[in-house]
MILUM-977005 format. One record per residue (C-alpha): x negated, y negated, z; residue in one letter. Coordinates in Angstrom, 1 decimal. Each point is the difference from the previous one (the first is absolute). Layout:
# MILUM-977005
ATOM     c1     c2     c3 aa
ATOM      X      Y      Z  a
...
This chain:
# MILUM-977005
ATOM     c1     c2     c3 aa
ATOM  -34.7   28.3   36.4  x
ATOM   -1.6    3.2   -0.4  x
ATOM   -1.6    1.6    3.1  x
ATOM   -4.1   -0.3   -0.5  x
ATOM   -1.9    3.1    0.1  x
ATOM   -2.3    0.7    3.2  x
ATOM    1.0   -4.0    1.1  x
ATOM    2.0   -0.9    3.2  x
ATOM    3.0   -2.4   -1.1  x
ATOM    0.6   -3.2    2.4  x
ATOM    3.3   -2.3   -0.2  x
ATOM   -0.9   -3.4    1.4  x
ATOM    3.5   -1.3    0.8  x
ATOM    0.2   -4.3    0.9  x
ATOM    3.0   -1.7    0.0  x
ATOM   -1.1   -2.1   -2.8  x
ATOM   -2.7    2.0   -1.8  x
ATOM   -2.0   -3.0   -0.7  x
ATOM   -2.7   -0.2    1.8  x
ATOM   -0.9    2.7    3.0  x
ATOM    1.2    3.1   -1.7  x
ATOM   -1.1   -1.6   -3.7  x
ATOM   -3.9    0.2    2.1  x
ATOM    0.6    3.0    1.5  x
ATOM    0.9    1.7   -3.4  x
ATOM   -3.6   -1.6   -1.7  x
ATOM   -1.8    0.5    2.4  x
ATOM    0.6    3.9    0.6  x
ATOM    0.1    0.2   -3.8  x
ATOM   -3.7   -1.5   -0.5  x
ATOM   -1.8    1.7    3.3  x
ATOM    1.7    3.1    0.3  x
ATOM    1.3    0.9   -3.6  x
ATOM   -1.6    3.5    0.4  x
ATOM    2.0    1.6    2.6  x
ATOM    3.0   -2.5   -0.2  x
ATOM    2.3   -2.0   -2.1  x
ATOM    1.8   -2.9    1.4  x
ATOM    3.5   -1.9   -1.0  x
ATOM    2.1   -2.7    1.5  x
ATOM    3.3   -1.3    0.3  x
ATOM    2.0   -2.4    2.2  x
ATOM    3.7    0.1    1.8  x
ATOM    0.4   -3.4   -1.9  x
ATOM   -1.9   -0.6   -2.6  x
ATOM   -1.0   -2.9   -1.3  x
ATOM   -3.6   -0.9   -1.7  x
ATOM   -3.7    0.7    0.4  x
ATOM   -1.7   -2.8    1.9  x
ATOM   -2.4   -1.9   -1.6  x
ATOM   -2.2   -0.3    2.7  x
ATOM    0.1    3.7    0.3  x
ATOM   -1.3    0.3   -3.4  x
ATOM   -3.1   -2.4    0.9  x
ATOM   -1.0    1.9    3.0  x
ATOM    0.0    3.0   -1.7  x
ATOM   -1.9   -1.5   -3.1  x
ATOM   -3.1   -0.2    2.5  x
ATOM    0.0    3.2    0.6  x
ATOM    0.2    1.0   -4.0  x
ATOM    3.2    1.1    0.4  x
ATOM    2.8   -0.8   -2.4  x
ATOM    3.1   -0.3    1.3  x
ATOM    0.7   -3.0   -2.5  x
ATOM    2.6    2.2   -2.4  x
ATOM    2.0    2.1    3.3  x
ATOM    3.7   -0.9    0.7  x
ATOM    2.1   -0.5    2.4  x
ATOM    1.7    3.7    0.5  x
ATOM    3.2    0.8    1.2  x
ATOM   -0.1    3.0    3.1  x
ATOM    3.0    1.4   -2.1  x
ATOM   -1.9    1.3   -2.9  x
ATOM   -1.8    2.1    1.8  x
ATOM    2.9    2.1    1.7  x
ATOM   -0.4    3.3   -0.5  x
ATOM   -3.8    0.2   -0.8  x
ATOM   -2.1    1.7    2.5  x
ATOM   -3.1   -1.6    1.9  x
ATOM   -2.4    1.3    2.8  x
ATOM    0.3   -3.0    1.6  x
ATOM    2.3   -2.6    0.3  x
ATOM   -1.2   -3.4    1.7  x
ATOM    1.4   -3.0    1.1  x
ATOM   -1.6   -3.0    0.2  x
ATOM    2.2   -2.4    1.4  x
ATOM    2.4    0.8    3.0  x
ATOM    2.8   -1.2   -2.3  x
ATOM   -0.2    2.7   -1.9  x
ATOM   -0.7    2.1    2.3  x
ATOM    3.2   -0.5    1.4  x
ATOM    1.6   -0.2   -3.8  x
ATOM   -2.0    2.8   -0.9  x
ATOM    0.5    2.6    3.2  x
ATOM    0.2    3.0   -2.0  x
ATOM   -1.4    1.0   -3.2  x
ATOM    1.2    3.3   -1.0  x
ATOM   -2.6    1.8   -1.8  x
ATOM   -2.9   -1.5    1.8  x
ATOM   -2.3    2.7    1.6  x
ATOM   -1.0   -2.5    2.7  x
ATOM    1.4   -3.7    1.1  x
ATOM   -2.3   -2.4    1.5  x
ATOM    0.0   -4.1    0.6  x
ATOM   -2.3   -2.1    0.4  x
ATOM    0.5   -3.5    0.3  x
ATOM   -1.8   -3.0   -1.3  x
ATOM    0.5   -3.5    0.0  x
ATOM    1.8   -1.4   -2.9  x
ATOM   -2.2   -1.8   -2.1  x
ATOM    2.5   -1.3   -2.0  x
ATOM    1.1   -2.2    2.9  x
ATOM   -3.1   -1.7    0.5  x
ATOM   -0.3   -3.7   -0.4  x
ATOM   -2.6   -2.2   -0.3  x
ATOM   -2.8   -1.6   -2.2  x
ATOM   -0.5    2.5   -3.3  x
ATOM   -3.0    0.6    2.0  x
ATOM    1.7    1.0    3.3  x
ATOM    2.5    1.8   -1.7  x
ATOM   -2.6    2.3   -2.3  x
ATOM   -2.0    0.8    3.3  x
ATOM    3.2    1.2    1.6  x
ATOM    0.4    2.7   -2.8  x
ATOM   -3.7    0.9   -0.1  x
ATOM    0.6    0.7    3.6  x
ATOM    3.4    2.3   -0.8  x
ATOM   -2.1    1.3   -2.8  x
ATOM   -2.7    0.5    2.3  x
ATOM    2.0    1.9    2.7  x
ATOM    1.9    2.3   -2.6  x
ATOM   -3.6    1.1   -1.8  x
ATOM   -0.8    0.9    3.7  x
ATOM    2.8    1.8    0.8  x
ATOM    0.2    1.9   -2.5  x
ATOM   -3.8    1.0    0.0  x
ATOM    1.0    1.7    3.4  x
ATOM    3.6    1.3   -0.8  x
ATOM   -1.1    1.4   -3.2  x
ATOM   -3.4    1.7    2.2  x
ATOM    2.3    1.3    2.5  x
ATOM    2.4    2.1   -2.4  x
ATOM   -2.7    1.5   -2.1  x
């Protein structure tokens, strides 16, 4: 991972990098590609979310092709902001080392929802929804 020229770097950190941090990552990578580049990993690992995928296919954004990434491959790099997403990684994840600044925000896990396919799509619109918002302002409120 090489360090972008002129771009803010962001770690999105979920304990199983498959659906909040996997949103977090496309989403800052499609809306605010000029002044920042985004990656994601989880404390646990396991796979990208399907529905995850979907949601984020309505908004044109391909997330179709990410993986699940391990936290420990990116030990060592260096990113202006670290962010939690999840208070289980928050608490996993106290302490990144080379991160300029450390900030959660939590987010219901979307993953976790149950339901028709229907229910359970509009539950991670709404996650989708909430991130796209929050990171409007947190990304406003640091330039």
């Amino acid at each position: 991972m090489d360090r972008p020229a002129g771009r803010k770097t962001i770690l999105f950190v979920c304990t199983h990098n498959s659906a909040r941090s996997q949103m977090a990552e496309g989403l800052v990578n499609a809306f605010h590609k000029d002044g920042h580049v985004a990656y994601s990993a989880g404390t646990k690992p396991t796979a990208v979310n399907p529905h995850a995928v979907k949601a984020m296919a309505e908004l044109d954004i391909d997330i179709s092709k990410n993986k699940a990434k391990n936290l420990k491959q990116f030990r060592g790099k260096k990113f202006d902001y670290v962010i939690t997403l999840c208070d289980s990684a928050k608490e996993e994840c106290a302490y990144f080392p080379r991160a300029k600044e450390y900030v959660h925000a939590g987010f219901d896990n979307p993953s976790e929802f149950q339901g028709t396919e229907n229910q359970i799509m509009a539950g991670f619109r709404r996650v989708r929804d909430e991130l796209r918002e929050w990171l409007r302002t947190f990304i406003h409120e640091k330039n």
